[in-house]
PDB file with one MODEL, atoms N, CA, C and O in Angstrom:
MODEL        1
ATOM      1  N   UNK A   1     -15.063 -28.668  27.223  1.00  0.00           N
ATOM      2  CA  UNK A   1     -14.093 -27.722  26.691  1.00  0.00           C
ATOM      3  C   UNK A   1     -14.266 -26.375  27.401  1.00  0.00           C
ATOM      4  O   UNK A   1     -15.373 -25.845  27.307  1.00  0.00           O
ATOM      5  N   UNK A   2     -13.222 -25.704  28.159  1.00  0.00           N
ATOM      6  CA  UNK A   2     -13.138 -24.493  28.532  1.00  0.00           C
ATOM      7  C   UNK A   2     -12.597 -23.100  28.073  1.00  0.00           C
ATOM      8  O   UNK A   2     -11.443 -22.671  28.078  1.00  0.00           O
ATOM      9  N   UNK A   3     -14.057 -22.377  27.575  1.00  0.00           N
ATOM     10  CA  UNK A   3     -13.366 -21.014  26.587  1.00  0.00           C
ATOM     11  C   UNK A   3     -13.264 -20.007  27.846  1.00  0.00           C
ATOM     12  O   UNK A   3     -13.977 -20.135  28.841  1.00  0.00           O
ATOM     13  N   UNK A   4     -12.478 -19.180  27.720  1.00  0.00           N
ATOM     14  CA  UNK A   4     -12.393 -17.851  28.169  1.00  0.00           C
ATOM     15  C   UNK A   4     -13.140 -16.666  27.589  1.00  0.00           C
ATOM     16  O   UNK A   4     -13.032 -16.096  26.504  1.00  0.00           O
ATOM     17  N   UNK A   5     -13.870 -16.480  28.554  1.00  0.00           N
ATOM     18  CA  UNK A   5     -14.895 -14.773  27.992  1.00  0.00           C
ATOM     19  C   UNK A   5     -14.088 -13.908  28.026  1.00  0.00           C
ATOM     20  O   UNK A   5     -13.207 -13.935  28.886  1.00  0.00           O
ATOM     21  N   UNK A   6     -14.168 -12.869  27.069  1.00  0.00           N
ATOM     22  CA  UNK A   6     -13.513 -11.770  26.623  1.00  0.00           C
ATOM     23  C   UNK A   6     -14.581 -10.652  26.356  1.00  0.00           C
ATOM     24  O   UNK A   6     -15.467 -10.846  25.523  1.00  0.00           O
ATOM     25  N   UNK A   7     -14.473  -9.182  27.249  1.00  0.00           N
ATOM     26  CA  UNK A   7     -15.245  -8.398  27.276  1.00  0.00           C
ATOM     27  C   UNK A   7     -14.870  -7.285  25.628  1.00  0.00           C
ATOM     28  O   UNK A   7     -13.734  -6.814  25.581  1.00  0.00           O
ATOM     29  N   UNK A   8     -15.572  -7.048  24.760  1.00  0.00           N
ATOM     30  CA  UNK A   8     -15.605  -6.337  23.829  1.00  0.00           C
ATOM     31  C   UNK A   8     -16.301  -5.054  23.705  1.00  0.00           C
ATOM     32  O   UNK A   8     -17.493  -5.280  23.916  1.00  0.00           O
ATOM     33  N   UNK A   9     -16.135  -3.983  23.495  1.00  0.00           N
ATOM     34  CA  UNK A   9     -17.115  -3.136  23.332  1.00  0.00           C
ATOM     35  C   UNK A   9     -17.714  -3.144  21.686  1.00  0.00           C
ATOM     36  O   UNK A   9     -17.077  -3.381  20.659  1.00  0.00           O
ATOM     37  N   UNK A  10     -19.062  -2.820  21.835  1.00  0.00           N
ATOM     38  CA  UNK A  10     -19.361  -3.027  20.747  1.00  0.00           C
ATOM     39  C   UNK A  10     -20.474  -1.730  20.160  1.00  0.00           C
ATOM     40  O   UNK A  10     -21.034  -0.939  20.920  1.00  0.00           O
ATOM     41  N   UNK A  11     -20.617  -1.739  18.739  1.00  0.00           N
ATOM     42  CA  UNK A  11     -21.162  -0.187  19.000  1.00  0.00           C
ATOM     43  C   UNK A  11     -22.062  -0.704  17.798  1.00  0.00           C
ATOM     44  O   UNK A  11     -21.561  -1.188  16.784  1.00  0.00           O
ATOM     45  N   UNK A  12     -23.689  -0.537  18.025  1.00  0.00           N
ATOM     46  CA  UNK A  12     -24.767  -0.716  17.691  1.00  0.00           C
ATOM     47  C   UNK A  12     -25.183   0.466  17.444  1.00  0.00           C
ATOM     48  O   UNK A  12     -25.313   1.432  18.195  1.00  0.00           O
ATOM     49  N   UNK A  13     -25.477   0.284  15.861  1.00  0.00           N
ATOM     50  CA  UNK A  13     -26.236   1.410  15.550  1.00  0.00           C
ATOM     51  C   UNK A  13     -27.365   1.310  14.880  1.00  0.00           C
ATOM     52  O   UNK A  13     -27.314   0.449  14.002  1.00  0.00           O
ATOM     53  N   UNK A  14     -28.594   1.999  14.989  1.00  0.00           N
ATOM     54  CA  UNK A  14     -30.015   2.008  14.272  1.00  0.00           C
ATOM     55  C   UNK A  14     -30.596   2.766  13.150  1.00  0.00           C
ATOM     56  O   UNK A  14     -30.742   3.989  13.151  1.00  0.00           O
ATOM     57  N   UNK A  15     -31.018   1.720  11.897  1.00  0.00           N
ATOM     58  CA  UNK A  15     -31.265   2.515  10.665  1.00  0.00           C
ATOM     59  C   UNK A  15     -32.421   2.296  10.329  1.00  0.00           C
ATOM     60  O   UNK A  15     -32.710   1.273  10.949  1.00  0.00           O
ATOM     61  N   UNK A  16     -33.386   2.634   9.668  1.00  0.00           N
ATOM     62  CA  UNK A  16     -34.470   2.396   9.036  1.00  0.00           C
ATOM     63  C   UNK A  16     -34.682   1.170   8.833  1.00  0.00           C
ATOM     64  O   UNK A  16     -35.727   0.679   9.259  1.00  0.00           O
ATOM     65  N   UNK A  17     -34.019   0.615   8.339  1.00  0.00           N
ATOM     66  CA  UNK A  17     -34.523  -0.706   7.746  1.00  0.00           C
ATOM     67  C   UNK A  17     -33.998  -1.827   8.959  1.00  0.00           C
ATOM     68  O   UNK A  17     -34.492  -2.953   8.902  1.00  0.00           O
ATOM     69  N   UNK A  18     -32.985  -1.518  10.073  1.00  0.00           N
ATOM     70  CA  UNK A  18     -32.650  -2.803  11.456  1.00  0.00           C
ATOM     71  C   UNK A  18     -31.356  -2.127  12.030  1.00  0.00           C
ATOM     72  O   UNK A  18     -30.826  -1.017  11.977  1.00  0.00           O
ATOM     73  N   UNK A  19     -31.191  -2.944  12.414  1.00  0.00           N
ATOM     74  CA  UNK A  19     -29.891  -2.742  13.326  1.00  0.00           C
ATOM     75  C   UNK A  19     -28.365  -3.062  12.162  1.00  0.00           C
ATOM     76  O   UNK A  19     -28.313  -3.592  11.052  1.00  0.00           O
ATOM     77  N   UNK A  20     -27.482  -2.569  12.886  1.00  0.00           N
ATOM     78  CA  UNK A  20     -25.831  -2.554  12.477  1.00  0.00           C
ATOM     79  C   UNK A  20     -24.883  -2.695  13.586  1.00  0.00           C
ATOM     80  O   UNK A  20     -24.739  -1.756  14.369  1.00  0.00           O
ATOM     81  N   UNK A  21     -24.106  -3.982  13.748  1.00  0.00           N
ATOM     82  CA  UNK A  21     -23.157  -3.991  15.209  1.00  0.00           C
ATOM     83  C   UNK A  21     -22.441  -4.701  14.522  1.00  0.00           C
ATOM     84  O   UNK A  21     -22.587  -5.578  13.671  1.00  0.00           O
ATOM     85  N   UNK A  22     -20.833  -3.672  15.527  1.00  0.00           N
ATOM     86  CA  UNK A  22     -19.717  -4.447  15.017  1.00  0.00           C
ATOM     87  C   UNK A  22     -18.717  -3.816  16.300  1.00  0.00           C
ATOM     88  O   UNK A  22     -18.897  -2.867  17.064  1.00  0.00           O
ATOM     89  N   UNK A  23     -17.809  -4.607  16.185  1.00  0.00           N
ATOM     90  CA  UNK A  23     -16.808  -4.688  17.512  1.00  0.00           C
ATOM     91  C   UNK A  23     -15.942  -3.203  17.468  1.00  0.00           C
ATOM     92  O   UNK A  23     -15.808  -2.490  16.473  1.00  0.00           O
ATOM     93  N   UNK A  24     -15.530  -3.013  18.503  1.00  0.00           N
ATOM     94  CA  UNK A  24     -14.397  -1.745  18.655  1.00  0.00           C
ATOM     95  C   UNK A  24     -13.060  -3.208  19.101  1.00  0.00           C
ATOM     96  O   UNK A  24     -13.227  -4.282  19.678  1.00  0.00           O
ATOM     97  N   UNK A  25     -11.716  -2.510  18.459  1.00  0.00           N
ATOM     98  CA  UNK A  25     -10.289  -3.384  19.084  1.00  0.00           C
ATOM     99  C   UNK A  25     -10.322  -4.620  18.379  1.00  0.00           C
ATOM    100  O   UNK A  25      -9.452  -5.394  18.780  1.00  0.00           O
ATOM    101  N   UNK A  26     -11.218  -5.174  17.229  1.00  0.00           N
ATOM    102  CA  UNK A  26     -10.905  -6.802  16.582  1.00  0.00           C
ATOM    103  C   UNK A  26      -9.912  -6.518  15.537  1.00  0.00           C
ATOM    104  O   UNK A  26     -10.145  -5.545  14.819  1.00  0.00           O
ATOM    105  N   UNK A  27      -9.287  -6.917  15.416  1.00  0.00           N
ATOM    106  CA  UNK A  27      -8.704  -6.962  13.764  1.00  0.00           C
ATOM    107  C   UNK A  27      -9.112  -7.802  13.118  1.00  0.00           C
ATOM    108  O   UNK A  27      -9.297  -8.907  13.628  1.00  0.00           O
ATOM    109  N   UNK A  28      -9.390  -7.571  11.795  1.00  0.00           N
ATOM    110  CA  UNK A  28      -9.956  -7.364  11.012  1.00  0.00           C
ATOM    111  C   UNK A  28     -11.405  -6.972  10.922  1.00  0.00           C
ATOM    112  O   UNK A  28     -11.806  -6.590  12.021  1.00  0.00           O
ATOM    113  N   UNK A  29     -12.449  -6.931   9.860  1.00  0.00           N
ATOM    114  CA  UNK A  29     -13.782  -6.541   9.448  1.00  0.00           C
ATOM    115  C   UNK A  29     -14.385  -7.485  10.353  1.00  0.00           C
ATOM    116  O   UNK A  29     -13.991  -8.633  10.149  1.00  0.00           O
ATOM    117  N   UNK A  30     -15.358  -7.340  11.449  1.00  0.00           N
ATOM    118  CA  UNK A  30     -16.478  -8.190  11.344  1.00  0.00           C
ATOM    119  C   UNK A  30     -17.774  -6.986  11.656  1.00  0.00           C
ATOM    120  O   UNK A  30     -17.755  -5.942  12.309  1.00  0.00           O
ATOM    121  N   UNK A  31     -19.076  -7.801  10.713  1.00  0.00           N
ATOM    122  CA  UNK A  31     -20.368  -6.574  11.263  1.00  0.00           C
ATOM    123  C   UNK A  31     -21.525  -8.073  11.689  1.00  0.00           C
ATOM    124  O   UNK A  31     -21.491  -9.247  11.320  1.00  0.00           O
ATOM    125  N   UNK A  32     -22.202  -7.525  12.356  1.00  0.00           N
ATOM    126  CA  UNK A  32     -23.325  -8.036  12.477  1.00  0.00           C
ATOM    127  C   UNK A  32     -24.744  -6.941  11.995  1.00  0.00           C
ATOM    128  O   UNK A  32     -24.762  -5.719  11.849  1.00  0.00           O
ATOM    129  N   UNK A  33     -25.853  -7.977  11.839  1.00  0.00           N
ATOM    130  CA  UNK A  33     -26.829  -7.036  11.739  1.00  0.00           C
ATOM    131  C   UNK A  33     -28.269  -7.649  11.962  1.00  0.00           C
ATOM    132  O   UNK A  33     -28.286  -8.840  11.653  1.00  0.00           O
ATOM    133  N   UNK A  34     -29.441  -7.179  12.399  1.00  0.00           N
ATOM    134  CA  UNK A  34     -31.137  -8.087  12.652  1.00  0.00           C
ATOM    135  C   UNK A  34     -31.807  -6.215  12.544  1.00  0.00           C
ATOM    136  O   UNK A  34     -31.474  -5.068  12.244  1.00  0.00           O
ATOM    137  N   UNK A  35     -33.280  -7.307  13.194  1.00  0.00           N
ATOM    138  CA  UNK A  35     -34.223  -6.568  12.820  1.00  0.00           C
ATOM    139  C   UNK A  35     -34.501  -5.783  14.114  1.00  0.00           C
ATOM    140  O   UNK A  35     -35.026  -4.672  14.191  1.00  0.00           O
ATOM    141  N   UNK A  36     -34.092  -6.496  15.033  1.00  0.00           N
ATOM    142  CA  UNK A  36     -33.803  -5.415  16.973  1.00  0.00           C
ATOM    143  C   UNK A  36     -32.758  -5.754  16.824  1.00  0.00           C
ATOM    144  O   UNK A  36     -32.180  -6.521  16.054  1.00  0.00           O
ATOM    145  N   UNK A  37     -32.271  -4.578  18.331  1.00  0.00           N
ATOM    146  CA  UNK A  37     -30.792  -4.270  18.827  1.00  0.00           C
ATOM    147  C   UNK A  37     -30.489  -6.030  19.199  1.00  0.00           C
ATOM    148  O   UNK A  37     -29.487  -6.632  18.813  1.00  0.00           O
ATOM    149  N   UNK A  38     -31.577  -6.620  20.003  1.00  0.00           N
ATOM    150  CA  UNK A  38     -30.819  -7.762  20.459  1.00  0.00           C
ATOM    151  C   UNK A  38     -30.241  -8.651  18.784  1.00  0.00           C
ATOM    152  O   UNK A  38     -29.084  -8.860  18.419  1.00  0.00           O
ATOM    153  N   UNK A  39     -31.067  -8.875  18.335  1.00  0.00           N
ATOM    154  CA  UNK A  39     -31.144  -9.747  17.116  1.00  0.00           C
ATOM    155  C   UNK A  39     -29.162  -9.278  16.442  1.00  0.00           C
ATOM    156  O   UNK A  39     -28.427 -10.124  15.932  1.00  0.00           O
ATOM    157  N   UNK A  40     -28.783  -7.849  16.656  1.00  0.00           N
ATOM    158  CA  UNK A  40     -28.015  -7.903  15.754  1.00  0.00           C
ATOM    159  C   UNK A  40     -26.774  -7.902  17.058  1.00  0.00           C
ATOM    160  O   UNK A  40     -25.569  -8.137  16.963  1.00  0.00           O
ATOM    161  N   UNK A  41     -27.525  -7.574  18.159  1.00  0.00           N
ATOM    162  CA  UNK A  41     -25.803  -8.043  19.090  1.00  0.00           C
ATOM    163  C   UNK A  41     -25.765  -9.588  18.882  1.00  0.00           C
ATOM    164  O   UNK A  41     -24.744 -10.163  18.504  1.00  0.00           O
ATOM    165  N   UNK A  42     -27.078 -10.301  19.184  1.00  0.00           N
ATOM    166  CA  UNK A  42     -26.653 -11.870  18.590  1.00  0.00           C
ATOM    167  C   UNK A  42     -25.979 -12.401  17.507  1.00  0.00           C
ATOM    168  O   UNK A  42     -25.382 -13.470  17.382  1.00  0.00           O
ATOM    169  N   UNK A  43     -26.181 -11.416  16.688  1.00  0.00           N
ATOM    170  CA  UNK A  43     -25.528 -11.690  15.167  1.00  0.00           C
ATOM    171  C   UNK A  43     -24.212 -11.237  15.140  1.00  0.00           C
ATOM    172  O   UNK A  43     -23.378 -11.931  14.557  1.00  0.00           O
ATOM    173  N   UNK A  44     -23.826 -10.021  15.758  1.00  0.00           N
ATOM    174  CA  UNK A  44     -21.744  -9.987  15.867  1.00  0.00           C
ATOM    175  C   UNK A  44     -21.381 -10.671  16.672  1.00  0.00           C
ATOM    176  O   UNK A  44     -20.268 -11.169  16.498  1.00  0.00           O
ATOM    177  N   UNK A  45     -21.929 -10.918  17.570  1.00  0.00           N
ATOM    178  CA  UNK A  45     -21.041 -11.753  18.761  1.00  0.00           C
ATOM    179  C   UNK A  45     -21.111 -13.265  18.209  1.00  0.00           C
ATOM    180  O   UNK A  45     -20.380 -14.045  18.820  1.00  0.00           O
ATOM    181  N   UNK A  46     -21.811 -13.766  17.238  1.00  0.00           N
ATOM    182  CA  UNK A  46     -21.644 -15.048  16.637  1.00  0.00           C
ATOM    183  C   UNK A  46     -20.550 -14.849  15.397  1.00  0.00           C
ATOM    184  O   UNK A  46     -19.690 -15.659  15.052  1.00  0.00           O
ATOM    185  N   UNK A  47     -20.802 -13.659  14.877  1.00  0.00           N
ATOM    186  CA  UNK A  47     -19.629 -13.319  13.801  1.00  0.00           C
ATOM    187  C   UNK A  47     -18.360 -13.223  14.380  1.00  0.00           C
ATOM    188  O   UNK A  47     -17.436 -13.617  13.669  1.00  0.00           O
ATOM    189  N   UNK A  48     -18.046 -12.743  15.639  1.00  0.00           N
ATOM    190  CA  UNK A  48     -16.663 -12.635  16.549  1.00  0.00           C
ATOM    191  C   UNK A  48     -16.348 -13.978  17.033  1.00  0.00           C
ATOM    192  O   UNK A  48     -15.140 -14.214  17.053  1.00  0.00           O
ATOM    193  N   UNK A  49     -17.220 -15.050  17.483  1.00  0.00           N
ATOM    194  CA  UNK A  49     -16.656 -16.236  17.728  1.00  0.00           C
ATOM    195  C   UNK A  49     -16.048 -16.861  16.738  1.00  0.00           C
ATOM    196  O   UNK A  49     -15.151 -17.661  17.006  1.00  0.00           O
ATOM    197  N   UNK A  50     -16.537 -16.535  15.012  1.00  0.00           N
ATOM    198  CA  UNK A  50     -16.102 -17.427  14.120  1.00  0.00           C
ATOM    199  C   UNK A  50     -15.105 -16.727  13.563  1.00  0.00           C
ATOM    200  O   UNK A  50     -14.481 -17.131  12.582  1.00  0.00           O
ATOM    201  N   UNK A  51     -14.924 -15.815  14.054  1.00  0.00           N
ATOM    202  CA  UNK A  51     -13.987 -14.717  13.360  1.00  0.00           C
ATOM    203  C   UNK A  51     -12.432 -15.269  14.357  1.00  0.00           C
ATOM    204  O   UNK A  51     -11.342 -15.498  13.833  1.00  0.00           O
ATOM    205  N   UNK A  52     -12.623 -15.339  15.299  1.00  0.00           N
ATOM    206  CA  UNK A  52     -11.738 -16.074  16.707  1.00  0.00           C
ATOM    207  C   UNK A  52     -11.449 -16.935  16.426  1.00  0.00           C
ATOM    208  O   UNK A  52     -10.223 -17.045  16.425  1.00  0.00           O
ATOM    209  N   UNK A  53     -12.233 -18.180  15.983  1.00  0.00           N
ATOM    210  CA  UNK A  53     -12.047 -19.531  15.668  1.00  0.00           C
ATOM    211  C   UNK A  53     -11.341 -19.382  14.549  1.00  0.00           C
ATOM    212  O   UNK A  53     -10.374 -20.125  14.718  1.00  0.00           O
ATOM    213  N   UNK A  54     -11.201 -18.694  13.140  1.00  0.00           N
ATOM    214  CA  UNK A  54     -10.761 -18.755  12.371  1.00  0.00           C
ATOM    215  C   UNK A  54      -9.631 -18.294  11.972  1.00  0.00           C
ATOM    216  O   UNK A  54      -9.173 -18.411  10.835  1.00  0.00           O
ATOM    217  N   UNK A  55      -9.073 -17.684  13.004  1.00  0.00           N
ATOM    218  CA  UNK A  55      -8.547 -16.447  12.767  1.00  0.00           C
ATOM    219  C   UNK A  55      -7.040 -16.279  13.636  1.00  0.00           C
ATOM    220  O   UNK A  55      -5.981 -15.749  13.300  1.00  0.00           O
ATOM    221  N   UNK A  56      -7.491 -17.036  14.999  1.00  0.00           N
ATOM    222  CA  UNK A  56      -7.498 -16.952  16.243  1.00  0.00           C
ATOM    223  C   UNK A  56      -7.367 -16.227  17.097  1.00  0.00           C
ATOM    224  O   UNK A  56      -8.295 -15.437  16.921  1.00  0.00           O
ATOM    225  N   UNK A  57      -6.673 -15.821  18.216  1.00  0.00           N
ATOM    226  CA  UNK A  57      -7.154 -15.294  19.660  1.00  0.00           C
ATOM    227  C   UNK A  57      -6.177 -13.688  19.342  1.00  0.00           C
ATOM    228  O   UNK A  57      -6.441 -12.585  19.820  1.00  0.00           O
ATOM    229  N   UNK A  58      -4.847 -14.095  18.248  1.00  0.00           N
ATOM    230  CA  UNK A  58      -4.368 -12.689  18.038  1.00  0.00           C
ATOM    231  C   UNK A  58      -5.215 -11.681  17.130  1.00  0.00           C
ATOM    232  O   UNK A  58      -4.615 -10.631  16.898  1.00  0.00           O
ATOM    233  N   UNK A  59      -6.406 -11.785  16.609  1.00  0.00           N
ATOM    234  CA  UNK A  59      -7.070 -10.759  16.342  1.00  0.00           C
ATOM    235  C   UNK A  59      -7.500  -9.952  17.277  1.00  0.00           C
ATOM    236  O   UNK A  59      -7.666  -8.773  16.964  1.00  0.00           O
ATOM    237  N   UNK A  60      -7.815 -10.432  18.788  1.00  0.00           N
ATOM    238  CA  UNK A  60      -8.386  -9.505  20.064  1.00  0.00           C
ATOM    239  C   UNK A  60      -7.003  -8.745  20.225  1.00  0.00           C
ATOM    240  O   UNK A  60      -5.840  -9.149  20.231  1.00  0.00           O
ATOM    241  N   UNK A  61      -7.645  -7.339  20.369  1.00  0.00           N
ATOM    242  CA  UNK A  61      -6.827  -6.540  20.734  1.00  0.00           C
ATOM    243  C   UNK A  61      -6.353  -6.753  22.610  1.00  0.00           C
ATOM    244  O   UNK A  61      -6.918  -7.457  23.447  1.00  0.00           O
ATOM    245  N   UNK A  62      -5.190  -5.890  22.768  1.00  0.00           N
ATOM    246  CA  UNK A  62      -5.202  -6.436  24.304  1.00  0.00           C
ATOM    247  C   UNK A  62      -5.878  -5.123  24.868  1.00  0.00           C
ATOM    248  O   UNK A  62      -6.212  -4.043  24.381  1.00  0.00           O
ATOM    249  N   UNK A  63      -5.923  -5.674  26.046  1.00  0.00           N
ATOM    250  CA  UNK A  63      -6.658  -4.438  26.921  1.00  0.00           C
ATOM    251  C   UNK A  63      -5.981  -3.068  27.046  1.00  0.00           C
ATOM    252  O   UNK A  63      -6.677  -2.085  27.299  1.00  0.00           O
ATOM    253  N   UNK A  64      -4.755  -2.965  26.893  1.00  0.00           N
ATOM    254  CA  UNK A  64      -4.079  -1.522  27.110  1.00  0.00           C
ATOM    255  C   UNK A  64      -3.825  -1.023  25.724  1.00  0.00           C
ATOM    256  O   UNK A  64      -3.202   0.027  25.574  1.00  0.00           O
ATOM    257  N   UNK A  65      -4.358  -1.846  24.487  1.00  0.00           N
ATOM    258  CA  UNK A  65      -4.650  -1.560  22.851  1.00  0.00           C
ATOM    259  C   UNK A  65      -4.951  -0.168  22.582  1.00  0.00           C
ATOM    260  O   UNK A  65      -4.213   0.693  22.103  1.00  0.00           O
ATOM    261  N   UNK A  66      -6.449  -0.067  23.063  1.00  0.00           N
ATOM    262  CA  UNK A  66      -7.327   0.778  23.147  1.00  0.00           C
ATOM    263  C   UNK A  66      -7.677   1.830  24.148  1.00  0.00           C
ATOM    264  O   UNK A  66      -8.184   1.589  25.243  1.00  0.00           O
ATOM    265  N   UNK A  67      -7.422   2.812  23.771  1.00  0.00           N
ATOM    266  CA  UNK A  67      -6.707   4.139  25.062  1.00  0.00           C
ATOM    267  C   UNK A  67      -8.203   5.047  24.971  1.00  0.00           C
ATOM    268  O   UNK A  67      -8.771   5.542  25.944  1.00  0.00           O
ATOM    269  N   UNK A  68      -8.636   5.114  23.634  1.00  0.00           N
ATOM    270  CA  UNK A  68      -9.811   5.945  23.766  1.00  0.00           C
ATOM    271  C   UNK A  68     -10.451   5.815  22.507  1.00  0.00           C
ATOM    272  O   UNK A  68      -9.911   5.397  21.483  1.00  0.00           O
ATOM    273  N   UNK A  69     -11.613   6.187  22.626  1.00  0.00           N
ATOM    274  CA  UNK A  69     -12.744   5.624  21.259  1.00  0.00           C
ATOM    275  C   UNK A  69     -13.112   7.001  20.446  1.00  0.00           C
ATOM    276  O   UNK A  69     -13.277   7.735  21.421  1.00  0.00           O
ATOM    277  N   UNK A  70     -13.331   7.772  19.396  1.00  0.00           N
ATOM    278  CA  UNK A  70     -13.903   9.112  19.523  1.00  0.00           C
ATOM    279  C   UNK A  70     -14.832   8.592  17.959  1.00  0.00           C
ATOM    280  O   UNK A  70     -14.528   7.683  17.186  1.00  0.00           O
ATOM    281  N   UNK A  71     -15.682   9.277  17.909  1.00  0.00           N
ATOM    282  CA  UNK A  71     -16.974   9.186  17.132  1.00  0.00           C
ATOM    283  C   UNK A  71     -16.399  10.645  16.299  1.00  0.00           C
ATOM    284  O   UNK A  71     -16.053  11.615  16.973  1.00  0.00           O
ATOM    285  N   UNK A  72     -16.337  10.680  14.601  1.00  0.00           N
ATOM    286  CA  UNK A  72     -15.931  11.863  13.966  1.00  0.00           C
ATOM    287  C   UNK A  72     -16.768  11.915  13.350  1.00  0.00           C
ATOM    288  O   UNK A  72     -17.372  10.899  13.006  1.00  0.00           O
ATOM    289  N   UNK A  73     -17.225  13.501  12.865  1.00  0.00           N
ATOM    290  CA  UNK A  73     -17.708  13.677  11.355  1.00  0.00           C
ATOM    291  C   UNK A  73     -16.684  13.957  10.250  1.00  0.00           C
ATOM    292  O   UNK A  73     -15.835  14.804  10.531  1.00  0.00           O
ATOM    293  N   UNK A  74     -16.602  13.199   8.642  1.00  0.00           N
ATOM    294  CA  UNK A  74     -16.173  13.402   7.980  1.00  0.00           C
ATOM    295  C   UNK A  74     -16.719  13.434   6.534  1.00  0.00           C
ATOM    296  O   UNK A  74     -17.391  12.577   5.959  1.00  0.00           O
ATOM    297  N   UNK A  75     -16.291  14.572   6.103  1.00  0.00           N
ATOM    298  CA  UNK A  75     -17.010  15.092   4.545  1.00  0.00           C
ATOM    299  C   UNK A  75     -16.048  14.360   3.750  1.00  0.00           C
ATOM    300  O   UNK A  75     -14.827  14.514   3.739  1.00  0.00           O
ATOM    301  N   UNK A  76     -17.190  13.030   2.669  1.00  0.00           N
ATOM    302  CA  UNK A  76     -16.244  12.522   1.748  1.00  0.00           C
ATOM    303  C   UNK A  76     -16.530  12.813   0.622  1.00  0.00           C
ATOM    304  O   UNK A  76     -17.757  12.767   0.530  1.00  0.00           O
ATOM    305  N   UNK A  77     -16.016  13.130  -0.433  1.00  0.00           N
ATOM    306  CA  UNK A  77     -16.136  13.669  -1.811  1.00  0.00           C
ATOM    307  C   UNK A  77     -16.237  12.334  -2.595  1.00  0.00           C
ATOM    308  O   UNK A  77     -15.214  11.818  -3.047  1.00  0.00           O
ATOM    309  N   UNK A  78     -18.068  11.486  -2.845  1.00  0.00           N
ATOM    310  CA  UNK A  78     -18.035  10.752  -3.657  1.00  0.00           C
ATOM    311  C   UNK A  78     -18.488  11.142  -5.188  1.00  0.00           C
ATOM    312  O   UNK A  78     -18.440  10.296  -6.081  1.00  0.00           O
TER     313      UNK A  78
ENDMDL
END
């Protein structure tokens, strides 16, 4: 069976207690997460295949989707 690789950016972040990764451009929710950076890119990129498989190939955004990424701070009143 022949899949096609699809490049994702993905944005890993580090907390006290492990890692947090989850895709930029998927639609809908997927996160991954481990105890190293590798452990939790292994863990979204297995969550994005089943997320693909389930879902299918129109959740990937297309390549001209995504124009620019920006990182905000925001004050939420819980």
């Amino acid at each position: 069976m022949y899949t096609e690789a699809v490049n994702l950016k993905i944005i890993i972040e580090e907390h006290s207690d492990g890692f947090v990764a989850y895709p930029i451009g998927l639609k809908g929710v997927v996160v991954g997460e481990g105890n190293t950076y590798d452990e939790a890119l292994a863990d979204v990129q297995s969550a994005i295949k089943f997320h693909v498989e389930t879902f299918g190939a129109e959740v990937l955004a297309k390549d001209d989707e995504i124009k620019q990424v920006f990182v905000a701070d925001a004050a939420i009143a819980v």
